[in-house]
MIDOSE-1310 file (N, C-alpha, C; in nm, 2 decimals, decimal comma, always signed):
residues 81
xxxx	+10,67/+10,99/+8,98/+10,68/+10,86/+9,04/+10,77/+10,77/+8,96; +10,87/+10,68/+9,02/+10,95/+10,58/+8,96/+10,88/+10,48/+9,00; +10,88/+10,40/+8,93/+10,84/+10,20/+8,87/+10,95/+10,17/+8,79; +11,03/+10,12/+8,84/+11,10/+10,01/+8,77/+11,21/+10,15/+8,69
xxxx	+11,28/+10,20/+8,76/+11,38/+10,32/+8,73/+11,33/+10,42/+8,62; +11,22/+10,37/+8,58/+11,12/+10,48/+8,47/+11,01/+10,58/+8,51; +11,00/+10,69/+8,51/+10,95/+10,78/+8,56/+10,79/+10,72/+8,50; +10,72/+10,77/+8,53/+10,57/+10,76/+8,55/+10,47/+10,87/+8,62
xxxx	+10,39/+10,92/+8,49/+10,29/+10,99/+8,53/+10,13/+10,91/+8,58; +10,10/+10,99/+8,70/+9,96/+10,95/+8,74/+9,86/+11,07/+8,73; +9,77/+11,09/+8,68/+9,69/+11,18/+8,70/+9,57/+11,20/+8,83; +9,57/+11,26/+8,88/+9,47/+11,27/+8,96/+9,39/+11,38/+8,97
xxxx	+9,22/+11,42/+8,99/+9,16/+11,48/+9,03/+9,13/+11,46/+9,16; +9,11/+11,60/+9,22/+9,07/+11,64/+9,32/+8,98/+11,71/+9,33; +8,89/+11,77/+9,45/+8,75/+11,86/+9,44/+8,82/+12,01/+9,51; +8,79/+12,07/+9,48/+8,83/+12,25/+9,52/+8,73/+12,29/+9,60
xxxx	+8,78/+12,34/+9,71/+8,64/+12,42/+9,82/+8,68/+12,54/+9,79; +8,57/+12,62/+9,77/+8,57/+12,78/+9,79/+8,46/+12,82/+9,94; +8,52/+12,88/+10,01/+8,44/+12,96/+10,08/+8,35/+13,11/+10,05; +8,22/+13,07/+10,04/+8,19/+13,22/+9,99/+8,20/+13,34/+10,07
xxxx	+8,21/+13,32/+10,23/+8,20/+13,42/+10,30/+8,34/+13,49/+10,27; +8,44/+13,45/+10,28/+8,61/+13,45/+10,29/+8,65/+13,48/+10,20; +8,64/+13,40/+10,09/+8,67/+13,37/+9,94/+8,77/+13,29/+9,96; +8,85/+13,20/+10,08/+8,94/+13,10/+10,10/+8,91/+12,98/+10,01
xxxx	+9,04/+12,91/+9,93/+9,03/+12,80/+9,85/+9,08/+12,74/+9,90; +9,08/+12,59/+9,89/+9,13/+12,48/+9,96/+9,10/+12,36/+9,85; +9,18/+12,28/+9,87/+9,18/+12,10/+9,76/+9,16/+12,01/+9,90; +9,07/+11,90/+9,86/+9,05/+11,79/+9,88/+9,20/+11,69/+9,87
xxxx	+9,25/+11,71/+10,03/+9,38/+11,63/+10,08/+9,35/+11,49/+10,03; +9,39/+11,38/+9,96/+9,42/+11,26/+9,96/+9,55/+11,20/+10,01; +9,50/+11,05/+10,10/+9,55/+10,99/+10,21/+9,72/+10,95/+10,13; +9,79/+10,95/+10,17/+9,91/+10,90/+10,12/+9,97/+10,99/+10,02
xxxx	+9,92/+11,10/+9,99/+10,01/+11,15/+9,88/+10,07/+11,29/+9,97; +10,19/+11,29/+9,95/+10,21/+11,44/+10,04/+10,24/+11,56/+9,97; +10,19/+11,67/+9,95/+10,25/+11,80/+9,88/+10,38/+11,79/+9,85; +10,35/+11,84/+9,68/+10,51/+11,87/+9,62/+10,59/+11,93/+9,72
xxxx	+10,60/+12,03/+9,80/+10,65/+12,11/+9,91/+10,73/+12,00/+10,02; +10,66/+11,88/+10,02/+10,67/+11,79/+10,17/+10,79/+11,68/+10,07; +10,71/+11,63/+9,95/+10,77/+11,55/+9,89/+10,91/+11,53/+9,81; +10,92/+11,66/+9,75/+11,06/+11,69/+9,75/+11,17/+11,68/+9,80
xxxx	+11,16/+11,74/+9,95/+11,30/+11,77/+10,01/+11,30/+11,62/+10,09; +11,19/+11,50/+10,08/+11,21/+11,39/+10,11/+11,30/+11,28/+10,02; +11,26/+11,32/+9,92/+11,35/+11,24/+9,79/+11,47/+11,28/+9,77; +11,53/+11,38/+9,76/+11,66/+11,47/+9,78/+11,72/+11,38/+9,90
xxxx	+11,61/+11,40/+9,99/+11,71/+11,34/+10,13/+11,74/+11,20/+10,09; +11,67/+11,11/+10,05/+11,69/+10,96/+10,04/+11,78/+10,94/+9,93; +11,82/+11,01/+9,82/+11,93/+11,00/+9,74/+12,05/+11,02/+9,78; +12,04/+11,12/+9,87/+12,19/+11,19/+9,94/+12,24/+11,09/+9,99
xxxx	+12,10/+11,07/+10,08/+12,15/+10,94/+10,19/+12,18/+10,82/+10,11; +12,15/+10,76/+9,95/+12,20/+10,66/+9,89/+12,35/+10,69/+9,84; +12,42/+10,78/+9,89/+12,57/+10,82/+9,78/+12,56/+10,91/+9,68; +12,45/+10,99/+9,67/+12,43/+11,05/+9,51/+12,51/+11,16/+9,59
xxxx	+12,61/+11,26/+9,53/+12,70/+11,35/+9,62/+12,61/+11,48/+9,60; +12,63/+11,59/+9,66/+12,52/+11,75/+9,68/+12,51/+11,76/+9,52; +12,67/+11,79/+9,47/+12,63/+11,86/+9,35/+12,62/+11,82/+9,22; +12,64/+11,66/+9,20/+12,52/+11,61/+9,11/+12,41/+11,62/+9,16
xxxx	+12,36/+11,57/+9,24/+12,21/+11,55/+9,29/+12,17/+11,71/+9,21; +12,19/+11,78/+9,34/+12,18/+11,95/+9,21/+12,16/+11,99/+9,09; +12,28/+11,90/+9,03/+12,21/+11,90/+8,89/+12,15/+11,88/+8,85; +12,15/+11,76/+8,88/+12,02/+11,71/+8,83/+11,85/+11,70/+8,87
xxxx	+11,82/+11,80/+8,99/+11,72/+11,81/+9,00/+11,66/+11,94/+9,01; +11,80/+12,04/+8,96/+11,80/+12,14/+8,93/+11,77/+12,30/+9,06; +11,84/+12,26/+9,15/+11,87/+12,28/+9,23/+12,03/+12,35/+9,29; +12,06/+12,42/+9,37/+12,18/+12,42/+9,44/+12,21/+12,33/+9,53
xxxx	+12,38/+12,31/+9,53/+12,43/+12,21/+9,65/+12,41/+12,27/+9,76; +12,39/+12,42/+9,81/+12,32/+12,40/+9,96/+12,23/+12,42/+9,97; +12,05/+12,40/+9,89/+11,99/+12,36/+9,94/+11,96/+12,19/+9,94; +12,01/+12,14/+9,88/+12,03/+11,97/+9,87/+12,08/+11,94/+10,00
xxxx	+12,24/+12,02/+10,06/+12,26/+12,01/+10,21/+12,13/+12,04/+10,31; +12,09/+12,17/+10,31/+11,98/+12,21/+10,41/+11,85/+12,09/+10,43; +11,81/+12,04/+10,27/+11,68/+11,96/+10,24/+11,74/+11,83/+10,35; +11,88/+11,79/+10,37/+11,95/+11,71/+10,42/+11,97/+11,70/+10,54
xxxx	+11,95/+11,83/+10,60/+12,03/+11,86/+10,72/+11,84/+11,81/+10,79; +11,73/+11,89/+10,71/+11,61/+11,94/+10,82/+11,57/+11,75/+10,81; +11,58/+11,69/+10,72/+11,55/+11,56/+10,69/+11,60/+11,43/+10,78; +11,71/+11,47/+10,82/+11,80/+11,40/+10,90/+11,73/+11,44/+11,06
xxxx	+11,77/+11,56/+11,11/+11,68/+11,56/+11,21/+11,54/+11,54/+11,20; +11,45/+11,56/+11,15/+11,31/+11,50/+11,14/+11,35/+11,34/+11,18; +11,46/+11,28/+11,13/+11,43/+11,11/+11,08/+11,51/+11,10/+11,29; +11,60/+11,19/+11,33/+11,66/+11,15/+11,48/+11,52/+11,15/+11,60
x	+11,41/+11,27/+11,54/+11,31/+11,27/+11,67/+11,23/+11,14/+11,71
């Protein structure tokens, strides 16, 4: 998380379900925070979209310039529906 162009850690706990019949695991979703998976390819997109070009961005988030494009491409349509 950024504040004030400085990175910031927040800690959070969460509760873990086990199912005993299954043995399925599952976390305790909290409201506003979206999986690393979700949150990612959204920040990628909003930097691209500020001028930051594919292949710094890449670099620096350590990544390739096409998936920085693709993260860009599925982000962009998501934001047209």
């Amino acid at each position: 998380m950024k504040i004030r162009n400085r990175h910031r850690f927040l800690k959070i706990e969460a509760r873990k379900s086990l199912c005993l019949e299954c043995g399925h695991q599952s976390r305790q979703r909290l409201l506003g925070i979206l999986p690393a998976s979700e949150a990612f390819p959204r920040a990628i997109f909003h930097q691209h979209l500020d001028g930051i070009n594919r292949s710094r961005l890449g670099r620096r988030e350590g990544v390739g310039a096409a998936t920085v494009e693709r993260y860009f491409a599925f982000q962009f349509r998501m934001s047209r529906c």
